[in-house]
Backbone as ProteinMPNN parsed JSONL, in Angstrom:
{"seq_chain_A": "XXXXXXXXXXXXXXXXXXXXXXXXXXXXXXXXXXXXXXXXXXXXXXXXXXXXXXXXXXXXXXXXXXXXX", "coords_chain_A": {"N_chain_A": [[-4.079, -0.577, 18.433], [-0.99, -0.811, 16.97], [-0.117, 0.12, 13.137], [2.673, -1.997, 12.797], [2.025, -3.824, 14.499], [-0.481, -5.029, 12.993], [0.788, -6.183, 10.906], [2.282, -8.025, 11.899], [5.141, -6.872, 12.354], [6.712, -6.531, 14.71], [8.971, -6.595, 15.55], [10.283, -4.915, 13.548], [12.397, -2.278, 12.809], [11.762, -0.019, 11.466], [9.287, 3.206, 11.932], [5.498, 3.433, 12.303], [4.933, 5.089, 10.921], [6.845, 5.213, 8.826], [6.522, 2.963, 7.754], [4.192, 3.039, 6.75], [4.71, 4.893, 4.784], [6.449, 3.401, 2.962], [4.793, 1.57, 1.718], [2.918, 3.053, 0.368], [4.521, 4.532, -1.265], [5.445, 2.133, -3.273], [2.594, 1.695, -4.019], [1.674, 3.685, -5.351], [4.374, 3.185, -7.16], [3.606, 0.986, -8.262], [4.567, -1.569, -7.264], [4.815, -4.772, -6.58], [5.677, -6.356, -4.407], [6.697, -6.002, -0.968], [9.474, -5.869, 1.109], [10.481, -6.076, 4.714], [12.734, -5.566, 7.183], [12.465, -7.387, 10.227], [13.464, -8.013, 13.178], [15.615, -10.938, 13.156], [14.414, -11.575, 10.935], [12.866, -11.416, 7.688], [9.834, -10.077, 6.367], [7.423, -10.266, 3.931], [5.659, -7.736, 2.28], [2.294, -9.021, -0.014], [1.229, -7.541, -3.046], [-1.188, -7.386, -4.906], [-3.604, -7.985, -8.231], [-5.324, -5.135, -9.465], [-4.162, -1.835, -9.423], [-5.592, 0.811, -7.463], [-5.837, 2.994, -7.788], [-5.608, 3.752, -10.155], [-8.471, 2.266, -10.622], [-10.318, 4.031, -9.262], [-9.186, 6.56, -10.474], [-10.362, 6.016, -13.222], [-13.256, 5.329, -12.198], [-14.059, 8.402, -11.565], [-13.887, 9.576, -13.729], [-15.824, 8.656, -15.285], [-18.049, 9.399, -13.509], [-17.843, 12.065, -13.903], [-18.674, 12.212, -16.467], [-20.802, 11.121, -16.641], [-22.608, 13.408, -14.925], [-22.464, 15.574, -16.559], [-24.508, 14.819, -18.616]], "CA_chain_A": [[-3.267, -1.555, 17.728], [-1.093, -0.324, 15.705], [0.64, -0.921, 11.672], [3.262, -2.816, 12.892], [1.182, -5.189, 14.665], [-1.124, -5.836, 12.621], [1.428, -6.451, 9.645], [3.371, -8.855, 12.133], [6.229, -6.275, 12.062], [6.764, -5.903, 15.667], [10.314, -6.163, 15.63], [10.994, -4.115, 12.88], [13.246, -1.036, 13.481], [10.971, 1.147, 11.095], [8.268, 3.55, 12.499], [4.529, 3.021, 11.583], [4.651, 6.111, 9.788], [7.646, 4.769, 7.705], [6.027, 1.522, 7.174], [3.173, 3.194, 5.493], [4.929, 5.466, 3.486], [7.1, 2.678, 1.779], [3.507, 1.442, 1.104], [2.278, 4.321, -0.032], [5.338, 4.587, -2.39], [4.949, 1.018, -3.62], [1.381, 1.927, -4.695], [2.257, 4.507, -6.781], [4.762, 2.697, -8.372], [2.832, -0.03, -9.076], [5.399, -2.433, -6.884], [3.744, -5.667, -6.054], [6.086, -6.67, -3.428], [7.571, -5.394, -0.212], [10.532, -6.294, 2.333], [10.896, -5.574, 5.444], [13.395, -6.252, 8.09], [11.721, -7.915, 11.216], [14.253, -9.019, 14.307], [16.419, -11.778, 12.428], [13.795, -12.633, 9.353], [12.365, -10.551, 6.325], [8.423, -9.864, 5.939], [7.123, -9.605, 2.72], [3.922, -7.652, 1.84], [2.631, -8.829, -1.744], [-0.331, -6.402, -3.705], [-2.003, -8.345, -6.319], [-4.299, -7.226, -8.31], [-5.008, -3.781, -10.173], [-3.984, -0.434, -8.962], [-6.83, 0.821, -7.216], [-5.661, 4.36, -7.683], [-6.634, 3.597, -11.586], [-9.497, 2.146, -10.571], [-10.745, 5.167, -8.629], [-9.378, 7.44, -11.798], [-11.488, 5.798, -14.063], [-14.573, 5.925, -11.453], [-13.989, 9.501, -11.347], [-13.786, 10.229, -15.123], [-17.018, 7.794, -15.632], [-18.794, 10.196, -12.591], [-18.022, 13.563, -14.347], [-19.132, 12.368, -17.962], [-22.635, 11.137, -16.02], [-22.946, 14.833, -14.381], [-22.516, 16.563, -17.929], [-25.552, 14.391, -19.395]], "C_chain_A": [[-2.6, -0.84, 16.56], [-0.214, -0.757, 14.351], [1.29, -1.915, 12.123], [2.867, -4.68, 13.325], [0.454, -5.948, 14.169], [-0.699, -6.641, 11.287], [2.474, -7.595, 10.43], [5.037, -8.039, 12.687], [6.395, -5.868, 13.336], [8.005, -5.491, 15.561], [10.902, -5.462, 14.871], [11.202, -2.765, 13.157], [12.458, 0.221, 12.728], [9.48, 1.625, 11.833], [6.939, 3.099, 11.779], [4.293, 3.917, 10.539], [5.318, 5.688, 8.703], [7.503, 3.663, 7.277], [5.133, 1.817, 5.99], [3.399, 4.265, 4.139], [5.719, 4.717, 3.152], [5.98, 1.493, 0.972], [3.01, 2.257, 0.268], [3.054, 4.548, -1.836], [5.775, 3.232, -3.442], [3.945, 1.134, -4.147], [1.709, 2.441, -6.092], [2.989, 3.878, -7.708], [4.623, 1.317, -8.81], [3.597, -1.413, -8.745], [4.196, -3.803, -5.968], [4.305, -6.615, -4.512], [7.349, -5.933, -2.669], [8.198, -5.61, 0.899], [10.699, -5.909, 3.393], [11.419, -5.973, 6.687], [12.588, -6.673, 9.209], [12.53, -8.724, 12.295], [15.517, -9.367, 13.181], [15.861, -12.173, 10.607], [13.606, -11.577, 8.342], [10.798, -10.91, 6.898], [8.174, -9.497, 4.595], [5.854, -9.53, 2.453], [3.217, -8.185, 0.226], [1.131, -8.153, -1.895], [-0.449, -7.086, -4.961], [-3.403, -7.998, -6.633], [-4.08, -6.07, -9.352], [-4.568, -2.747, -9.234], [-5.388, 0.263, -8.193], [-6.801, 2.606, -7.251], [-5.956, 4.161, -9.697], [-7.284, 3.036, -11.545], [-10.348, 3.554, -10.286], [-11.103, 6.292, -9.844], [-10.343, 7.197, -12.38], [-12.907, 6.185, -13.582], [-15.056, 7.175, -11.799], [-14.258, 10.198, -12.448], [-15.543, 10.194, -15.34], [-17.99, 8.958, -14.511], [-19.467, 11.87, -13.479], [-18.488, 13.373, -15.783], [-20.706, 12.289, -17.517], [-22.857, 12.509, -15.681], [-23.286, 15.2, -15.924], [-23.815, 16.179, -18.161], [-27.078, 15.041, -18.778]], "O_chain_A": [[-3.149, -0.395, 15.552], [0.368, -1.841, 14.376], [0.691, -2.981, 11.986], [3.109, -5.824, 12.941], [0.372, -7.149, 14.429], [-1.405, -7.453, 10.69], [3.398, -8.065, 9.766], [5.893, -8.662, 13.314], [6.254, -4.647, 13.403], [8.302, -4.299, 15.481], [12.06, -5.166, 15.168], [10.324, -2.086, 13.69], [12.476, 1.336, 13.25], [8.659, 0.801, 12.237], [7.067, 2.445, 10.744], [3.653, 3.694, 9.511], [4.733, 5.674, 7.621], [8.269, 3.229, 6.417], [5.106, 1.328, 4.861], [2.773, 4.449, 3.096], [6.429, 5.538, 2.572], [6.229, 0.792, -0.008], [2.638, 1.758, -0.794], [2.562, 4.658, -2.959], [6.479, 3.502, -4.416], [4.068, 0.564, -5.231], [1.898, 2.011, -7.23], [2.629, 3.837, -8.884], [5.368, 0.675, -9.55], [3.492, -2.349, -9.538], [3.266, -3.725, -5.165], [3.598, -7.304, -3.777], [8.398, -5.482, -3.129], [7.473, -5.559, 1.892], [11.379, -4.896, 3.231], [10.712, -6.706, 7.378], [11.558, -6.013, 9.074], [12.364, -9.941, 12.379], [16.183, -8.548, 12.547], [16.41, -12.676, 9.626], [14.533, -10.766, 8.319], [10.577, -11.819, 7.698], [8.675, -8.477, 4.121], [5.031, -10.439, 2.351], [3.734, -7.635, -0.746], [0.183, -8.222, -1.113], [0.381, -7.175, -5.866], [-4.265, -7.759, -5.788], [-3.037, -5.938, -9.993], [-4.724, -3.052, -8.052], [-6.391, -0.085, -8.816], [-7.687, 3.311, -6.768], [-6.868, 4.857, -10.144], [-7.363, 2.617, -12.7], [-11.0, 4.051, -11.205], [-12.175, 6.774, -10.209], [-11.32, 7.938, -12.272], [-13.639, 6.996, -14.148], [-16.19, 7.309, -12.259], [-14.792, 11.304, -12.373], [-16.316, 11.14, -15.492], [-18.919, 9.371, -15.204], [-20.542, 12.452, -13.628], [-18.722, 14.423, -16.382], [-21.601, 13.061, -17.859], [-23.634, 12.913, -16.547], [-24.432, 15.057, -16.349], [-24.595, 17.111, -17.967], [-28.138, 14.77, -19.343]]}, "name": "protein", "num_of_chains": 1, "seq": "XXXXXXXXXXXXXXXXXXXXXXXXXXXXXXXXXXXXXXXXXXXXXXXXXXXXXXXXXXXXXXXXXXXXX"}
């Protein structure tokens, strides 16, 4: 099964690879919603919520100050 399907997006003219990198690039910039053509209609993904890539950071900081101790 793959992205497209499970995002609904059959008909859309982008690959799955290029689905997930305008995800990907949406993350990063911290975009909470995303368009994408589908046949005749629009799809829109929305990300709500924190960043989970500054979640992670933080994790990561909080990990290496525990090691030191």
């Amino acid at each position: 099964m793959g992205v497209k399907h499970i995002l609904g997006l059959d008909d859309c003219p982008l690959t799955d690879g290029e689905i997930m990198q305008k995800i990907a690039e949406a993350q990063k910039k911290d975009v909470r919603v995303i368009e994408f053509p589908n046949g005749g209609r629009t799809v829109r993904l929305s990300f709500k919520g924190i960043n989970p890539k500054g979640i992670m950071k933080d994790y990561e900081q909080r990990d290496e100050d525990f090691s030191k101790n």
